[in-house]
Each structure stands twice: as C-alpha cells, then as structure tokens.
C-alpha positions as CSV (number, residue, x, y, z in Angstrom):
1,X,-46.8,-16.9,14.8
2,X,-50.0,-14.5,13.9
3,X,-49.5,-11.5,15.7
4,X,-52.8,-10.1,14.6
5,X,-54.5,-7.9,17.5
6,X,-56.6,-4.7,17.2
7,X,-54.5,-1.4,17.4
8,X,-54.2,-0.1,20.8
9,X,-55.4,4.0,21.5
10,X,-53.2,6.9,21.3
11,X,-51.7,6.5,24.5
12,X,-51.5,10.3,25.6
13,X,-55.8,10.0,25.3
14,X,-55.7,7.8,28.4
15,X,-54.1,10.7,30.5
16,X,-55.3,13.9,31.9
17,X,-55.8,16.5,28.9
18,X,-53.3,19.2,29.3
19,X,-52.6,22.0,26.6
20,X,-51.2,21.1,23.7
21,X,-48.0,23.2,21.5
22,X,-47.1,22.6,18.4
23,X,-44.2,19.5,17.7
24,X,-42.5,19.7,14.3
25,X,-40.1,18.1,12.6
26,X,-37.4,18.2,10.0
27,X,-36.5,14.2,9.4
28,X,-40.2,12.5,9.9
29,X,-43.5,13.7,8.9
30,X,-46.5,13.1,10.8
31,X,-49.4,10.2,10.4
32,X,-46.3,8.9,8.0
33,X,-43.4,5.9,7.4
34,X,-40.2,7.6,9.2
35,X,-36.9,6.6,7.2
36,X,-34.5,3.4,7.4
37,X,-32.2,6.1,9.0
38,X,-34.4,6.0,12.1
39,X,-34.8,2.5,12.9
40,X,-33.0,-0.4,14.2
41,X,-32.6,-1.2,10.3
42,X,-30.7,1.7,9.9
43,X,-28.6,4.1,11.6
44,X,-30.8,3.9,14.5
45,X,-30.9,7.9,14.8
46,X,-33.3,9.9,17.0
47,X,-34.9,12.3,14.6
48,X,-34.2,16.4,14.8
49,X,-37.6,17.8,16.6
50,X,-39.0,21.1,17.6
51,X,-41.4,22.8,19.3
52,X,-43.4,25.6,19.8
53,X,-46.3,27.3,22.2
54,X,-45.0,25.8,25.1
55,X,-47.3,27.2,28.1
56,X,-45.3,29.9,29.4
57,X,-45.1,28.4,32.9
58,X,-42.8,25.5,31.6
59,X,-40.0,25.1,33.7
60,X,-38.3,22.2,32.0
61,X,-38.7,19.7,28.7
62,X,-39.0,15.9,28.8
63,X,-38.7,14.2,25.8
64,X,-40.1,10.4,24.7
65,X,-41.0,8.3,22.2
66,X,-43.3,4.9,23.0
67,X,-44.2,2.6,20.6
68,X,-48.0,2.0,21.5
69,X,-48.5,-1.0,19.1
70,X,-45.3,-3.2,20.1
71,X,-47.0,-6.8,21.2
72,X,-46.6,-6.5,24.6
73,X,-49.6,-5.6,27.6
74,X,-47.3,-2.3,28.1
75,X,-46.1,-1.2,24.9
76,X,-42.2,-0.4,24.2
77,X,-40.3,3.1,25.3
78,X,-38.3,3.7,22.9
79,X,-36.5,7.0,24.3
80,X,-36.7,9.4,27.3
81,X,-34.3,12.6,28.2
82,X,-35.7,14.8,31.1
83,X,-35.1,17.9,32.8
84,X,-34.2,19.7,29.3
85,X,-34.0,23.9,30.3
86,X,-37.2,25.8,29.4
87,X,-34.9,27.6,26.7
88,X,-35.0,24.6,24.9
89,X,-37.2,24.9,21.9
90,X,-35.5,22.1,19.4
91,X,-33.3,19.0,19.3
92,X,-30.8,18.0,16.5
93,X,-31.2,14.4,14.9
94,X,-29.1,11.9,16.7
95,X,-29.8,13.9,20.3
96,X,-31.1,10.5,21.6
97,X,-27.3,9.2,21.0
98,X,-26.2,8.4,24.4
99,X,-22.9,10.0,24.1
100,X,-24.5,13.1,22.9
101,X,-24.0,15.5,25.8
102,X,-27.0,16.6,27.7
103,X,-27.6,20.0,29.0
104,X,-26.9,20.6,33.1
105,X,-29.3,19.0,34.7
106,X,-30.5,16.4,32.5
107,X,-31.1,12.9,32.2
108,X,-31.7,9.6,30.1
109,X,-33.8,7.3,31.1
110,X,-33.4,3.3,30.1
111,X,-35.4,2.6,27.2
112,X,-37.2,-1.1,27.0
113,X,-34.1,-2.3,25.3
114,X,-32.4,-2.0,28.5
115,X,-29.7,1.0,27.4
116,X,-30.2,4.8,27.7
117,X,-31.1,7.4,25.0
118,X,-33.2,6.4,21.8
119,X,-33.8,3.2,20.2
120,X,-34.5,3.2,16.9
121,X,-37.6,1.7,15.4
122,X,-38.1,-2.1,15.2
123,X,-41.5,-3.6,15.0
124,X,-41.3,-7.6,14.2
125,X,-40.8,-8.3,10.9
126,X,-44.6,-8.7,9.1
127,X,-46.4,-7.6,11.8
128,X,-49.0,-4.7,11.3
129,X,-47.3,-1.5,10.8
130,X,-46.7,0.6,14.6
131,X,-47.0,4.0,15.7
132,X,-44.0,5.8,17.2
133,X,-45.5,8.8,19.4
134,X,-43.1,11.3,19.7
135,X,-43.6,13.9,22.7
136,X,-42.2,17.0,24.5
137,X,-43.7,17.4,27.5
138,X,-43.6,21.0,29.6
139,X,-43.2,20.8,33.1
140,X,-43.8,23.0,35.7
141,X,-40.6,21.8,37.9
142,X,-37.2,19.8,37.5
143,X,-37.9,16.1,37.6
144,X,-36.5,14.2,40.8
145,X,-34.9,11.7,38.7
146,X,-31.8,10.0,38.2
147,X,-29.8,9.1,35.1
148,X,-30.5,5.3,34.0
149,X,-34.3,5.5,35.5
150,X,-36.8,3.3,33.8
151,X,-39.2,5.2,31.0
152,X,-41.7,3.8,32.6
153,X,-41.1,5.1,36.4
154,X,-40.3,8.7,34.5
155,X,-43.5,8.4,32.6
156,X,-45.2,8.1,36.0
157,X,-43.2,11.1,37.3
158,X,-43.9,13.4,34.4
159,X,-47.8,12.7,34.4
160,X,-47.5,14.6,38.1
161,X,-45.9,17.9,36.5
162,X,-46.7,17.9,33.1
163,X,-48.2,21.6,31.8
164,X,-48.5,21.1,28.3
165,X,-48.0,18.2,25.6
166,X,-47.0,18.2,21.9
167,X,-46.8,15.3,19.8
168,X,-46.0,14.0,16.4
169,X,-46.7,10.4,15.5
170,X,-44.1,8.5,12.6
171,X,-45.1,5.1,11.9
172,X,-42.4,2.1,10.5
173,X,-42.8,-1.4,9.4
174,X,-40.9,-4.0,8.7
C-alpha cells in the first residue's frame, strides 16, 4: 500500500495563539529522531520533560503527545495526563506508565490505542517519517474530567482553559 500524502500542519497552529514557555527535555531532542527506548519498538517509555515560564496564572498542567502525521483524517493521541498541580515544573521518563502514580487530582486520558497513559511511538513501517508533538499546556482551572476520558474529548476541554502552551516536537520512523 503507498501511503504517500503531504505532511499535515503543526497541529497547535490551527488553535488560538496563547503564550508560549519554554519545554525541554533530557531523553529527546527537538526537530530530531527520539530513541528505540521511546517507541512501541522499544521500551515504549514516555520521555522525562520539563518546563519553564509558565504564565503565572496557571492553575494546573496537562500534558500530551499527538502524532500529527499518523494516516488517519484525525491524527493519533498518543498520551494525555491532566489536572497536574501548578507546582509541577518537570516529569520523569516513564511518567506516562499507567501504574505510575499521579498527583491528587489527576488523570489519564485513553490514548488512540484504547489504554490510558503514553503510547510509545509507532508509525507504519516505511511510511514517511512522523512528528510526535509533545505539549504542557497551563490552565487557568482544574479540568472537569474523568479518569479514562478520550484525548480527544480532553483536547476539546483544554482548548477552553488553556493560558499558555510549550512544545517540543521528536520525530521516529520505522
């Protein structure tokens, strides 16, 4: 099957601008190929992230990572956790392990593989290589969400209280 198509935009371009903080990380760099460790071909870890410059309003932290380029109309949501305290300024790799325990208060949404926390990288084997957008959204309030939530439906919810936006953008191919 050719899976050639054009690459879709940065998906955080299509949304209202907000401020944007700084997103750094210690296991993937940005614009680059994340490791084997990271992806379904590996130890499927989340990687360790942190952040900085949050708008000093922010309330709470949501955390996700979408897969912009996955052949589907919609993309592929890889990992959301919301409701994170404003105290919050990192995350250690393997955070998006579902038995890694949350902060009071906070939840994991269900990734498009149909489980909760992160979902390491997987594009289809020879297909064009795909962007992994990782993102810490500040919020003004505590999301009215529920463990097990879509990433989509939380995307939606987020949009409605997000502050400020930092992202850093891995890429993997297979």
């Amino acid at each position: 099957m050719n899976l050639a198509r054009p690459y879709p935009p940065e998906p955080y371009l299509l949304l209202p601008v907000v401020p944007a903080f700084d997103l750094s990380s210690e296991d993937i760099i940005s614009d680059q190929p994340m490791g084997m460790r990271y992806s379904q071909d590996g130890l499927g870890l989340s990687p360790q992230l942190s952040w900085r410059g949050a708008p000093a309003e922010t309330v709470r932290y949501a955390i996700s990572c979408f897969d912009p380029d996955a052949p589907t109309p919609a993309g592929y949501w890889h990992w959301t956790v919301a409701n994170l305290p404003a105290t919050m300024t990192s995350v250690p790799s393997g955070f998006g392990d579902p038995l890694f325990d949350l902060p009071t208060g906070a939840i994991r949404a269900l990734n498009d593989g149909g489980t909760l926390g992160y979902i390491g990288a997987a594009p289809p084997p020879g297909d064009h290589r795909h962007r992994y957008v990782f993102a810490v959204h500040a919020l003004n309030a505590p999301l009215d969400l529920v463990d097990g939530v879509g990433c989509t439906p939380a995307a939606f919810t987020m949009l409605f209280h997000t502050i400020g936006r930092a992202t850093l953008t891995a890429t993997y191919q297979r």
